[in-house]
Each structure stands twice: as structure tokens, then as C-alpha cells.
C-alpha positions in Angstrom: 4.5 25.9 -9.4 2.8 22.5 -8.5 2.7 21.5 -4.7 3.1 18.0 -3.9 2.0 16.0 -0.9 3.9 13.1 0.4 1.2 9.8 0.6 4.1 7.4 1.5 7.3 6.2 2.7 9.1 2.9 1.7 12.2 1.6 2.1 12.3 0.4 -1.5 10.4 0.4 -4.6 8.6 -3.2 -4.0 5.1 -4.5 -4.7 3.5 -2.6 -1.7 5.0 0.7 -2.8 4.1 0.4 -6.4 0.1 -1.4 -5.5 -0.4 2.3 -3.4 0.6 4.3 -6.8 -1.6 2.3 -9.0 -4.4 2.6 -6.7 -3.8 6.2 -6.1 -3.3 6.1 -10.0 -6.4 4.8 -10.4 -8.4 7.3 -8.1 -6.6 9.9 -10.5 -8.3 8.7 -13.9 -11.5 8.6 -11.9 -11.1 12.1 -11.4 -10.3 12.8 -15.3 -6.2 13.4 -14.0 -3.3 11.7 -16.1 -1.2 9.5 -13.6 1.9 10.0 -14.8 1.5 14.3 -14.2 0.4 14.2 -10.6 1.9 10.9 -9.3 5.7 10.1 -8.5 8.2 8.6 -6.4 11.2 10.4 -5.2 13.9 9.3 -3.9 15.5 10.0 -0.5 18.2 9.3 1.7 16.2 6.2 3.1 14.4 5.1 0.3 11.4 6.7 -1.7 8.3 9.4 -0.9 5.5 8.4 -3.1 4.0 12.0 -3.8 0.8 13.1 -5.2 -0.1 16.6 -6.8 -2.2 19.2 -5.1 -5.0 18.4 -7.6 -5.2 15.4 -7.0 -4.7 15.3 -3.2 -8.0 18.0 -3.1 -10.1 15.0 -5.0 -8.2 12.7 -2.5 -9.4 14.0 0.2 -12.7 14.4 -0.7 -13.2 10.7 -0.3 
């Protein structure tokens, strides 16, 4: 089973929230990762949790 890592918190899915997932997006094709598998937003109780998979967080933090 996949881990995911939270990367974010926002109140709403607005133009900050979704600029952080296409740049994280982004960072994920560099890597040779398909965006739409290891990138998503769930929602909570006070919003949305933009979440990364583990793959992708391991490249991440490798910056």
C-alpha cells in the first residue's frame, strides 16, 4: 500500500492551492512520475491536504 505525505493545508481549493500541485506536478514529470498517481487533494474537516506519494516525496526531498 502507497504512503502519502501531506505537502499542504488550505482552507479551499483556490489558485494558491492548485499553483503548489502543478508545481509539485511538474517536479513529478521531471522525475518520469505521472501526476495524476502520486498527487491529490483530500478533503478534511477544514478544507483540503494536498498529498504527495512516497515516490515522489523521496525525489522531493532530494532537492
Amino acid at each position: 500500500m502507497t504512503q502519502w505525505i501531506e505537502m499542504g493545508k488550505f482552507a479551499e481549493l483556490d489558485e494558491t492551492a492548485k499553483k503548489e500541485a502543478n508545481r509539485l506536478a511538474e517536479y513529478a514529470i521531471d522525475v518520469a512520475l505521472d501526476p495524476s498517481k502520486v498527487i491529490r487533494f483530500e478533503e478534511t474537516e477544514k478544507g483540503f491536504r494536498l498529498m504527495i506519494d512516497e515516490d515522489l516525496y523521496t525525489f522531493y526531498q532530494g532537492i
